[in-house]
C-alpha positions as CSV (number, residue, x, y, z in Angstrom):
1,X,137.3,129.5,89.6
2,X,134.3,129.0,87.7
3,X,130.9,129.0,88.3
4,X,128.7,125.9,88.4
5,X,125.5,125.2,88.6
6,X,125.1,123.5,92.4
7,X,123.0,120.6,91.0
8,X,122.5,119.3,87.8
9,X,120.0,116.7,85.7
10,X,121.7,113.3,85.2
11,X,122.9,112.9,81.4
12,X,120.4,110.3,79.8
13,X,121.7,106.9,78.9
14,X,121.7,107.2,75.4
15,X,119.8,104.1,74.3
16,X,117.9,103.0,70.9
17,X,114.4,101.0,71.5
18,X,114.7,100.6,74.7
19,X,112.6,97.3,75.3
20,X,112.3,97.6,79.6
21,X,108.9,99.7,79.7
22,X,106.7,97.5,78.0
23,X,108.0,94.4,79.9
24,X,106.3,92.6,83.0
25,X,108.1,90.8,85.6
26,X,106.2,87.2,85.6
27,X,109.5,85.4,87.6
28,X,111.4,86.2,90.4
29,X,114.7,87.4,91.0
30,X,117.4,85.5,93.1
31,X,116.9,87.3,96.7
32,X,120.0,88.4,98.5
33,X,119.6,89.3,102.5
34,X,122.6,91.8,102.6
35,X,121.0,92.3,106.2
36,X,123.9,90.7,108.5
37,X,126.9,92.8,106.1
38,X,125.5,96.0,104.9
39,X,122.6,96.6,107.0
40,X,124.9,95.4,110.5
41,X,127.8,98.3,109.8
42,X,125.1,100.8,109.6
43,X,123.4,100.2,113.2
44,X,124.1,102.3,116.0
45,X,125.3,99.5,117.7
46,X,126.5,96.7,115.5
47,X,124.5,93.1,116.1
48,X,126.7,90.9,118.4
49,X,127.4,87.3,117.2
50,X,124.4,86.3,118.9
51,X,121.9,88.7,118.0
52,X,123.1,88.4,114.2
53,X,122.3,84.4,114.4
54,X,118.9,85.0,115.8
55,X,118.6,87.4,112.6
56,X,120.5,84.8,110.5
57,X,117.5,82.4,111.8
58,X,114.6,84.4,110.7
59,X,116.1,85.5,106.9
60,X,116.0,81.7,106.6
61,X,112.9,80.8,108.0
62,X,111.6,84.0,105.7
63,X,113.3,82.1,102.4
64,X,116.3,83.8,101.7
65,X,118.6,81.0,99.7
66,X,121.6,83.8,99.7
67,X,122.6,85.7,103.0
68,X,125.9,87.9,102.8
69,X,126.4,87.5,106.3
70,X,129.8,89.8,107.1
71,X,133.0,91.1,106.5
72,X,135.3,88.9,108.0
73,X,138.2,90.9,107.4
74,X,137.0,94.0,109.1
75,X,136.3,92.6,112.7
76,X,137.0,89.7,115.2
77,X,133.3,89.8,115.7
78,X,132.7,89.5,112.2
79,X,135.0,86.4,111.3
80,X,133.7,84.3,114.5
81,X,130.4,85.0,113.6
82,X,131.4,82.9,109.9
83,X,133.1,80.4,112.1
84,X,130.2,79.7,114.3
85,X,128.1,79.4,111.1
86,X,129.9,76.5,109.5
87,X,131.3,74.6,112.8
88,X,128.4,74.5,114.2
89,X,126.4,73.5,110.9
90,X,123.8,76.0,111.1
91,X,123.5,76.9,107.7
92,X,120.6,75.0,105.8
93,X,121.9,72.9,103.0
94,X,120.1,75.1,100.5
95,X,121.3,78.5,101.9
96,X,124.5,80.0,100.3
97,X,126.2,82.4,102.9
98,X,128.5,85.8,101.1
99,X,131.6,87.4,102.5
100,X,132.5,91.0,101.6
101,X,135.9,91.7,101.2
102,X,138.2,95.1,99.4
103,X,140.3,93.8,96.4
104,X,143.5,93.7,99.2
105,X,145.3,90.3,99.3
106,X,145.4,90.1,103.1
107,X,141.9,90.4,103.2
108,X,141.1,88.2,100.7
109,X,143.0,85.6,102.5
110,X,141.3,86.0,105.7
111,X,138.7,86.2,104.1
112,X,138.6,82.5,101.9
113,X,139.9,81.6,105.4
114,X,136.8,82.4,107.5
115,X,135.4,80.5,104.8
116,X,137.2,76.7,105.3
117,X,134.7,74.2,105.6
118,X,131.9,75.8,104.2
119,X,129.3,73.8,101.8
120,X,128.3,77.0,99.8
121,X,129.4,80.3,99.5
122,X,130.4,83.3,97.8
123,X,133.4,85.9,98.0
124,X,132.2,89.3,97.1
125,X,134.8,91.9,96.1
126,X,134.6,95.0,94.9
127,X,136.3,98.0,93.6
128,X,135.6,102.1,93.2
129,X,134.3,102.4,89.0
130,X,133.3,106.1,89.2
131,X,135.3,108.7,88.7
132,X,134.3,110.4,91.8
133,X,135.6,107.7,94.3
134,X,138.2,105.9,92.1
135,X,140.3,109.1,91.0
136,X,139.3,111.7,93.9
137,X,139.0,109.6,96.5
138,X,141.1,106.8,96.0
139,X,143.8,108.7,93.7
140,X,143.8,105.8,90.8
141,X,143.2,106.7,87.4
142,X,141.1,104.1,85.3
143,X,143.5,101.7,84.0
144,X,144.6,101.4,88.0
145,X,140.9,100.8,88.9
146,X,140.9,98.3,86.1
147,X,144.1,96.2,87.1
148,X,142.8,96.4,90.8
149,X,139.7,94.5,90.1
150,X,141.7,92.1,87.6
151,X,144.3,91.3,90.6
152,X,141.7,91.3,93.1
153,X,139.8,88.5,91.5
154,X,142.9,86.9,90.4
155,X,143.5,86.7,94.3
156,X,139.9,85.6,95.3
157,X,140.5,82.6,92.6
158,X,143.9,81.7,94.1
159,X,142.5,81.7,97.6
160,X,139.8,79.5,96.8
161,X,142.0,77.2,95.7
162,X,144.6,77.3,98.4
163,X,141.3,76.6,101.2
164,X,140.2,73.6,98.8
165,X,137.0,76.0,98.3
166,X,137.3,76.1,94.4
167,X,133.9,73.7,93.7
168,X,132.0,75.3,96.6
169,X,132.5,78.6,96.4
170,X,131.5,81.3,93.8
171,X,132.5,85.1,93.0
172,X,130.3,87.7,93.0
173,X,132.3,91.0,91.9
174,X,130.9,95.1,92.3
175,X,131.8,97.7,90.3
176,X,131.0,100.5,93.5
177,X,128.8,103.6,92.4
178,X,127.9,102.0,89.2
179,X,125.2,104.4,88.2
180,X,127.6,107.2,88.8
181,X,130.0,105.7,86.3
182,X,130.9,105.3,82.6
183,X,129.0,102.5,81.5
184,X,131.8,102.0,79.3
185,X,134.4,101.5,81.2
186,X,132.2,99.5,83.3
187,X,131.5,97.0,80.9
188,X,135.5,97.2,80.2
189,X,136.3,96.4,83.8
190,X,133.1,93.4,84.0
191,X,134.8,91.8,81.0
192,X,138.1,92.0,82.0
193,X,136.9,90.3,85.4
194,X,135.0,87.4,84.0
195,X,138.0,86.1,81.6
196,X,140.1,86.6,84.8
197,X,137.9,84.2,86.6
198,X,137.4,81.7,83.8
199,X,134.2,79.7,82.6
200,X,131.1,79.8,85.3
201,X,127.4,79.8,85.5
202,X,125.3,82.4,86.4
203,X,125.1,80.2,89.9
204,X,129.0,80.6,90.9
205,X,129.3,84.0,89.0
206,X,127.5,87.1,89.9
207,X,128.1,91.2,88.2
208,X,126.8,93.6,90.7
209,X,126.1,96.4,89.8
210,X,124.7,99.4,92.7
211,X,123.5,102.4,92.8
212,X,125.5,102.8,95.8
213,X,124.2,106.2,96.1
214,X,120.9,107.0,94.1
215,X,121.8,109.8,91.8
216,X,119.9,108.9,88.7
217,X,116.1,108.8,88.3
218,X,114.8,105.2,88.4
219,X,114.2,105.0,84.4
220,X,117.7,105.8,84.0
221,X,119.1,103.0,86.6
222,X,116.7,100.4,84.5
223,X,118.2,102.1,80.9
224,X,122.1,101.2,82.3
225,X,120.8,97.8,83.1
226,X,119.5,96.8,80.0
227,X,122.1,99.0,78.3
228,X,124.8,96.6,80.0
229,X,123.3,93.5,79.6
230,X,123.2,94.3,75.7
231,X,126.7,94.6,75.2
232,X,128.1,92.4,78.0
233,X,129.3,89.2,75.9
234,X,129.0,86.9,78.9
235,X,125.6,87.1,80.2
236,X,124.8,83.5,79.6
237,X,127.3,82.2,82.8
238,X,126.9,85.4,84.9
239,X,124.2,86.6,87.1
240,X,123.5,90.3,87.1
241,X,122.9,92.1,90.2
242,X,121.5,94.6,91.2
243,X,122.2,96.9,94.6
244,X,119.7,99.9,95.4
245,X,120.4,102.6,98.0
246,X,117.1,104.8,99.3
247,X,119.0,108.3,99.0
248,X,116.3,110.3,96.9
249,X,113.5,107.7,97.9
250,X,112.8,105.7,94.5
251,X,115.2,101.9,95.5
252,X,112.0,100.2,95.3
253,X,110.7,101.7,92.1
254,X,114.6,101.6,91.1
255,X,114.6,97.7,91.5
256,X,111.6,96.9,89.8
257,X,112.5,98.6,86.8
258,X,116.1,97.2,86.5
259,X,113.9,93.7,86.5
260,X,112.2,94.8,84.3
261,X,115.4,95.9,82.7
262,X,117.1,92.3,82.9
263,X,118.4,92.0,86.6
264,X,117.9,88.6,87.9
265,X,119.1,88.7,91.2
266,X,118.4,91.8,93.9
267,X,120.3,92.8,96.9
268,X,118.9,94.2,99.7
269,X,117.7,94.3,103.7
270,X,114.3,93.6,105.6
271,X,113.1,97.4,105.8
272,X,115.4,98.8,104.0
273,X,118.3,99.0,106.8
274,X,121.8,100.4,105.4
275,X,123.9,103.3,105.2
276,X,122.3,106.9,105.2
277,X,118.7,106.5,104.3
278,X,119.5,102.2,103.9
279,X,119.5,99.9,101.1
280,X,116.6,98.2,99.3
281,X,113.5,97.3,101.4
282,X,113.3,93.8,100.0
283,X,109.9,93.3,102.1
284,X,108.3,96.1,100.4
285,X,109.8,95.1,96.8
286,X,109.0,90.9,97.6
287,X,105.3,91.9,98.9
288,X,104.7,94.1,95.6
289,X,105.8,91.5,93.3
290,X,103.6,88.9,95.8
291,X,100.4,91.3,95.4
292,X,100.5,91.7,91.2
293,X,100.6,87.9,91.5
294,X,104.0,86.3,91.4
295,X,105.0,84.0,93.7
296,X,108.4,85.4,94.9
297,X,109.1,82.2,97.9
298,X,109.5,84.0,100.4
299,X,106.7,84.2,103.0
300,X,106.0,87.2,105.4
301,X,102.9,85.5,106.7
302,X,104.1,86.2,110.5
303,X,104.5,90.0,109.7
304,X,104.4,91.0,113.5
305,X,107.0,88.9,115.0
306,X,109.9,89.7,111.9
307,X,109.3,93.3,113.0
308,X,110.0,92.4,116.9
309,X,112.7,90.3,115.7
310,X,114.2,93.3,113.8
311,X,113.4,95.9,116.1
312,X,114.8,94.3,119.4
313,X,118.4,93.1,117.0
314,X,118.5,96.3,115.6
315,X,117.6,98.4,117.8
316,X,115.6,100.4,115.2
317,X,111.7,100.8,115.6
318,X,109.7,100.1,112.0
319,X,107.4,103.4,111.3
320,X,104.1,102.8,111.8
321,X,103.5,103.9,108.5
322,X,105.9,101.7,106.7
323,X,104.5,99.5,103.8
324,X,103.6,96.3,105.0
325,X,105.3,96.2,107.8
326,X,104.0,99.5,110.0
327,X,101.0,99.3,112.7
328,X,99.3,101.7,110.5
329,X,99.8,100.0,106.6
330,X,96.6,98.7,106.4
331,X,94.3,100.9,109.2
332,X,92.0,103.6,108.3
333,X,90.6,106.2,110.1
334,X,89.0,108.2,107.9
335,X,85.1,107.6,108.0
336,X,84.8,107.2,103.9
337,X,88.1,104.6,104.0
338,X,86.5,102.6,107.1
339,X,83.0,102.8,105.2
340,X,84.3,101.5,102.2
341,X,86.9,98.3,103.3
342,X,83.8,97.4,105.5
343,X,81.2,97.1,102.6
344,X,84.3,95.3,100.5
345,X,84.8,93.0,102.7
346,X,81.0,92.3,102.8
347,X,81.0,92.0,99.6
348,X,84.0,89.7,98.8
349,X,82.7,86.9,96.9
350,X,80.7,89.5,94.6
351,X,83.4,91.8,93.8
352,X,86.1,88.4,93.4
353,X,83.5,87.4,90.8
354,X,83.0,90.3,89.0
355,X,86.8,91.7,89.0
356,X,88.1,87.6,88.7
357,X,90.6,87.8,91.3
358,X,90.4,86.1,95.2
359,X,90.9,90.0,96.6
360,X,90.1,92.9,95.0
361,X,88.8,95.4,98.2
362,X,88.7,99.2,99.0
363,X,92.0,100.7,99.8
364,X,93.9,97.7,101.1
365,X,95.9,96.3,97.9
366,X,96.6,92.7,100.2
367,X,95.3,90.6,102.3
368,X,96.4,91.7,106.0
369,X,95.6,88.1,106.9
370,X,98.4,86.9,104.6
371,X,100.9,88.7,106.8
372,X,99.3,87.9,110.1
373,X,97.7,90.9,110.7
374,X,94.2,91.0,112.1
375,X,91.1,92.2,110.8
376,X,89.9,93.8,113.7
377,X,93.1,96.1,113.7
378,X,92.1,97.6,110.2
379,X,90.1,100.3,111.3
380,X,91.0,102.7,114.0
381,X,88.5,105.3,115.7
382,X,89.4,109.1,116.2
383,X,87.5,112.4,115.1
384,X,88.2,111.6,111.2
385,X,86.1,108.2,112.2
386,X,82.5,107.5,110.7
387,X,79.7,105.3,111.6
388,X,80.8,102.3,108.7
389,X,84.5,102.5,110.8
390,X,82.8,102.3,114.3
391,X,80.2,99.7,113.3
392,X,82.7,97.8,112.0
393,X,84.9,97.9,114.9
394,X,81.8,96.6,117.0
395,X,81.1,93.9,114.3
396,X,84.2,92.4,114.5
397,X,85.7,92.6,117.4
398,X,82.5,91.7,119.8
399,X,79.8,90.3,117.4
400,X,77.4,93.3,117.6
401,X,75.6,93.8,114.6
402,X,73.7,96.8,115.1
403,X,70.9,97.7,112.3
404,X,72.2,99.6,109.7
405,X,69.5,102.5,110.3
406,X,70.8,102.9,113.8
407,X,74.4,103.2,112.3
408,X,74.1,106.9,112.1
409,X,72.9,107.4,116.0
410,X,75.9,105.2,116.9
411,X,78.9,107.7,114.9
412,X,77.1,110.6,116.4
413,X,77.5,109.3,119.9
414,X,80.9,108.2,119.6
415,X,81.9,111.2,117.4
416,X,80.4,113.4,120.4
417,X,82.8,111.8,122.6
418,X,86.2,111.8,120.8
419,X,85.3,115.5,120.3
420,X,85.1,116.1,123.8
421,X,88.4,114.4,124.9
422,X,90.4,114.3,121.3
423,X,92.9,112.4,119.9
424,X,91.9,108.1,119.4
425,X,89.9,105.7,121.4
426,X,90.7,101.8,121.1
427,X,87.8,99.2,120.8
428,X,87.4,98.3,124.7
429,X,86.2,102.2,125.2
430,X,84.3,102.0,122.0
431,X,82.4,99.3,123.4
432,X,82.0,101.3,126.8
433,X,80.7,103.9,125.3
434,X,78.0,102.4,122.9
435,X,77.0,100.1,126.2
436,X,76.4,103.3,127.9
437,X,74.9,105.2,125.0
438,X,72.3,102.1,124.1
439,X,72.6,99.1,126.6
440,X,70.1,98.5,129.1
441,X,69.6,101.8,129.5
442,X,67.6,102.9,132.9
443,X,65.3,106.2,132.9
444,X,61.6,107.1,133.7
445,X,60.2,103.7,132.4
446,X,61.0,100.4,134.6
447,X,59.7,97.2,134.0
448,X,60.0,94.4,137.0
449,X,58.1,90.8,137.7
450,X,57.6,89.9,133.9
451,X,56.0,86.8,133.5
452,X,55.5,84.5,130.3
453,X,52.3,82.6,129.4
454,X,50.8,81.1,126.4
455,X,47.7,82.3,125.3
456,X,46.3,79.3,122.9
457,X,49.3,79.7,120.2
458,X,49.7,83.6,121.4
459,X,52.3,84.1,124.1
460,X,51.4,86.3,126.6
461,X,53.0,88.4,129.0
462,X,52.2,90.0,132.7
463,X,54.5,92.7,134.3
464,X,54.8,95.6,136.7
465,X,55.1,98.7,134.5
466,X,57.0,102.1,136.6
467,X,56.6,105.6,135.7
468,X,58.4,107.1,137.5
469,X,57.4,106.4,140.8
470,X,53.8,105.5,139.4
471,X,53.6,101.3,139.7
472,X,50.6,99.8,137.2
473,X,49.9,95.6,137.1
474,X,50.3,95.2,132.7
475,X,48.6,92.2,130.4
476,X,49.1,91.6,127.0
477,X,49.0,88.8,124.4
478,X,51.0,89.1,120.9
479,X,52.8,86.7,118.5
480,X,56.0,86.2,120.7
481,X,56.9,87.9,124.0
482,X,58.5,91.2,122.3
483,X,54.8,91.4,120.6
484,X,52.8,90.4,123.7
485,X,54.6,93.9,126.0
486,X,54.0,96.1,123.1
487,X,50.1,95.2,123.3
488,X,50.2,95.8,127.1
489,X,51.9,99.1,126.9
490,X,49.7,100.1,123.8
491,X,46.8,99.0,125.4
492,X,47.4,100.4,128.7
493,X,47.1,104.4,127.5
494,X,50.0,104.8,129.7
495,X,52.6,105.2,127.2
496,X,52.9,108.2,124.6
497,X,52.5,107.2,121.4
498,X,55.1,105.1,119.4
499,X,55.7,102.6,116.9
500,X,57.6,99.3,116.9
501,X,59.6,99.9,113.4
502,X,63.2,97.8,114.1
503,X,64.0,94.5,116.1
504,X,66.5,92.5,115.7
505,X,68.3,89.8,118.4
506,X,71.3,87.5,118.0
507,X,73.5,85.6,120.2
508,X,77.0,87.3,121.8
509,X,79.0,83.8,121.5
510,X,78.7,80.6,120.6
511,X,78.5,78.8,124.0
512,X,74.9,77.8,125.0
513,X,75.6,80.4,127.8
514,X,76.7,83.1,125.8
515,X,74.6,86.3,126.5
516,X,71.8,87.7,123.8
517,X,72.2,91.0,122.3
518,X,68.7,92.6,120.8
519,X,67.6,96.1,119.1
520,X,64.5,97.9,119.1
521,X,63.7,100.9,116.7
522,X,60.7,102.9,118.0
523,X,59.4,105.6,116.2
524,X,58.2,108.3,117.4
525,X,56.5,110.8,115.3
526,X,59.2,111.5,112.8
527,X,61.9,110.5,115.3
528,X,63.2,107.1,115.1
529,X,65.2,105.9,118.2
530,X,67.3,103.2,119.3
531,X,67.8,100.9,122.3
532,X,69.4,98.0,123.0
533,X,69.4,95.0,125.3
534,X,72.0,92.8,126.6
535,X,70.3,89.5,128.9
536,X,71.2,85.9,129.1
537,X,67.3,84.7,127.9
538,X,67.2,86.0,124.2
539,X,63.5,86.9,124.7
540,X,64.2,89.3,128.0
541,X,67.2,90.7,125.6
542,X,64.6,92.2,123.4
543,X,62.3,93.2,126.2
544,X,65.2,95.3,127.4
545,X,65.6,96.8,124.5
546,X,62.0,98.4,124.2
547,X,62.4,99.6,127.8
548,X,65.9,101.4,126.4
549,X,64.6,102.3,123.4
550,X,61.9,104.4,125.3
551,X,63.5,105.5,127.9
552,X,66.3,106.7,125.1
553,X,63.2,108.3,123.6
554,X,62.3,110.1,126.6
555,X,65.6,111.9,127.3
556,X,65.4,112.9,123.8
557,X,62.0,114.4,124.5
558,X,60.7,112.8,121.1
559,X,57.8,111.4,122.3
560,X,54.7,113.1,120.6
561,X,52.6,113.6,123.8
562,X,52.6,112.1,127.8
563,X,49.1,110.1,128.8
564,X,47.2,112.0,131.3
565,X,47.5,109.0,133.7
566,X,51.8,109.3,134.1
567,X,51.8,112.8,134.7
């Protein structure tokens, strides 16, 4: 025997000017939900009647107009599932339901049977083109291949007319493994099958053609395409099809280039369920075409609940890193990632300006929001974390706005901690942790019985001051109440010597009860340190948060030198 190489390059479509590459797609294809058909027989555990209507229910609430929903030949389960559909009237009147069936008269007739009643709908049949399945595993040579697809639509058309289906029913025929076959004899076979059928529109008469197992590069699927559509004499009253497996990876890129290419209609399943490594994510390929601007009708803005819808019917979990669709598509953890969505977002209206377009931010190519996903969940907080990413989780996800020069001495807390225990923290211990770091924080200096006077248009303010266990009766007078204890500490000697350099105070809510949330920046000698203070008054928020920032200062041993009097 002789001796082959194991694998081998494709052979290029040979094709002059090839006119694909410098197109754009500005419309968008026909979307078929092959979900219920193709993506059912590859589960685990098939969908039950049941399960496959609640699916059935969300591809239409989603937009598909054209859901193949089984093989009704193939199971009991399968044609009931049909029946249910039409008795029970559950198909919109603008959704077109498809039927897969071999090229095998019985089938074909149970197949237009399943079908009685029906307002619109289309009998899919296909047959084996490459030489690899029609001659090795199906033992026909071509011209067999070729009078099986001529007979088997011959027998579709007769059994739409025997069930009184003929003006609501529409063909859609598949030359199997087309990107594995002579293009050729797959435009012979495609000819030969329209004149069987007769005069249609691209509505009632689709060409499919699959990679039903991805061989070819994705250029090379796109050069068949327009290669086809070319030389195929009928394209004016067919629809051409197009049916992407995920075998080396590339169905997505695969599709978009057969668009490109002259495919108007795409086959496919919500994330990418089928055979082996599953068909055509027609979420990932929608949402692309959705974020370059064209407005595909179909809407994904519930994101979350089509993955439990999917997950529990399936029985498969989406990745977390799936396009999209996955916990984790649009969260960062890196610190330069979270830095740079936060100071986007910021920044919207500026950066919509300058760019021209409603969203244009760092490393997020959509809007989360238009898929009902939350803004809070965009940034996650482990040891690859920086300050923007943990500011921003306590920004927007409990309205603390720390100032940005304390930013730093916030990521170097909470990096401290993950270090310590690894792996991620979620926001309710992020917010324990910076409470315990910078909240109210208790130490050598206590302040108790504060009371607030006006001075003449000074306010002016009387406490007990603790040092330790030292007690000293404090005065002071400043411009508001903040001012007026920084004069009696400053004037009492007690205190080492500091500056106020920071404050800043804003409300926690928007109810009249809502807690006050304040920050002081002291500095001390070339230290600067934080505190901050949560209170129901506003004004004893910001008192709290001198009497952190210094007792912060204190365990920090930054304080340039102790009075005489609190030793």
């Amino acid at each position: 025997m002789e001796s082959y190489p194991k694998y081998r390059y494709p052979e290029p479509v040979k094709i002059e000017n090839r006119q694909w590459p410098d197109r754009i797609i500005t419309k968008t294809p026909v979307w078929a939900s092959v979900d219920l058909r193709d993506g059912n027989q590859a589960l685990p555990e098939p969908m039950s009647p049941e399960r496959k209507l609640e699916y059935f229910d969300m591809l239409v609430k989603i937009g598909f107009k054209e859901i193949e929903v089984s093989f009704p030949s193939a199971s009991a389960d399968d044609y009931n599932f049909v029946r249910m559909l039409i008795e029970q009237n559950l198909i919109p009147d603008d959704v077109t339901i498809s039927v897969l069936t071999q090229a095998r008269k019985h089938l074909i007739d149970k197949t237009a049977e399943s079908l009685r009643g029906v307002k619109k709908a289309i009998i899919h049949c296909y047959v084996p083109s490459s030489d690899l399945h029609g001659r090795f595993v199906f033992n026909h040579s071509r011209e067999e291949v070729k009078a099986m697809a001529i007979e088997g639509t011959r027998l579709v058309r007769e059994a739409i007319e025997r069930e009184g289906l003929k003006d609501v029913c529409g063909y859609e025929f598949s030359p199997e493994e087309f990107t594995d076959s002579d293009l050729d004899f797959v435009l012979d076979i495609c000819c030969a099958v329209k004149e069987e059928w007769g005069k249609s529109t691209p509505e009632t008469f689709i060409l499919n053609l699959p990679a039903t197992v991805e061989r070819r590069p994705s250029n090379q699927y796109a050069d068949m395409i327009e290669l086809f559509c070319r030389k195929y004499p009928y394209l004016a009253e067919s629809s051409i099809s197009i049916h992407s497996h995920n075998d080396q990876g590339c169905a997505v890129a695969a599709s978009e280039l057969a668009i490109l290419a002259g495919a108007t209609r795409v086959e496919g399943t919500i994330f990418g369920h089928g055979e082996r490594t599953g068909n055509l994510d027609l979420a990932v390929l929608a949402l692309n075409l959705e974020s370059r601007g064209v407005k595909t009708g179909l809407s994904f803005e519930n994101m979350p609940e089509i993955v439990r819808i999917v997950e529990r019917n399936s029985g498969i979990e989406v990745h977390p890193r799936h396009p999209y669709a996955g916990d984790l598509a649009f969260t960062a953890f890196s610190g330069s990632h979270q830095d740079a969505i936060r100071k986007g977002l910021e920044r919207r209206e500026e950066i919509s300006a300058y760019f021209k377009q409603g969203w244009k931010v760092p490393y997020l190519h959509m809007d989360p929001a238009d898929l009902g996903r939350q803004y809070e969940k965009l940034i996650r907080i482990n040891s690859q974390s920086g300050k923007g990413g943990v500011v921003y989780v306590l920004e927007k996800e409990f309205g603390i706005y720390p100032p940005k020069s304390m930013h730093p001495e916030i990521g170097g807390v909470v990096q401290n901690y993950i270090d310590e225990i690894g792996g991620e923290i979620d926001s309710t211990v992020l917010r324990q942790i910076f409470s315990e770091a910078f909240v109210n924080i208790k130490g050598r200096y206590r302040m108790e019985n504060y009371q607030r006077a006006s001075v003449g248009d000074r306010s002016g303010a009387t406490f007990t001051w603790y040092i330790d266990k030292s007690k000293y009766e404090l005065t002071g007078q400043g411009n508001g109440p903040l001012s007026a204890v920084v004069h009696a500490l400053k004037s009492s000697k007690l205190m080492p010597d500091f500056k106020l350099e920071d404050f800043s105070e804003r409300s926690l809510g928007k109810d009249a009860d809502a807690p006050a949330i304040a920050f002081v920046g002291l500095r001390c000698g070339e230290h600067m340190v934080y505190g901050a203070g949560e209170h129901s008054n506003i004004d004893y928020a910001a008192i709290c948060a001198l009497v952190s920032a210094m007792n912060r200062a204190a365990m920090a041993k930054v304080f340039q030198k102790i009075a005489t009097e609190s030793e």
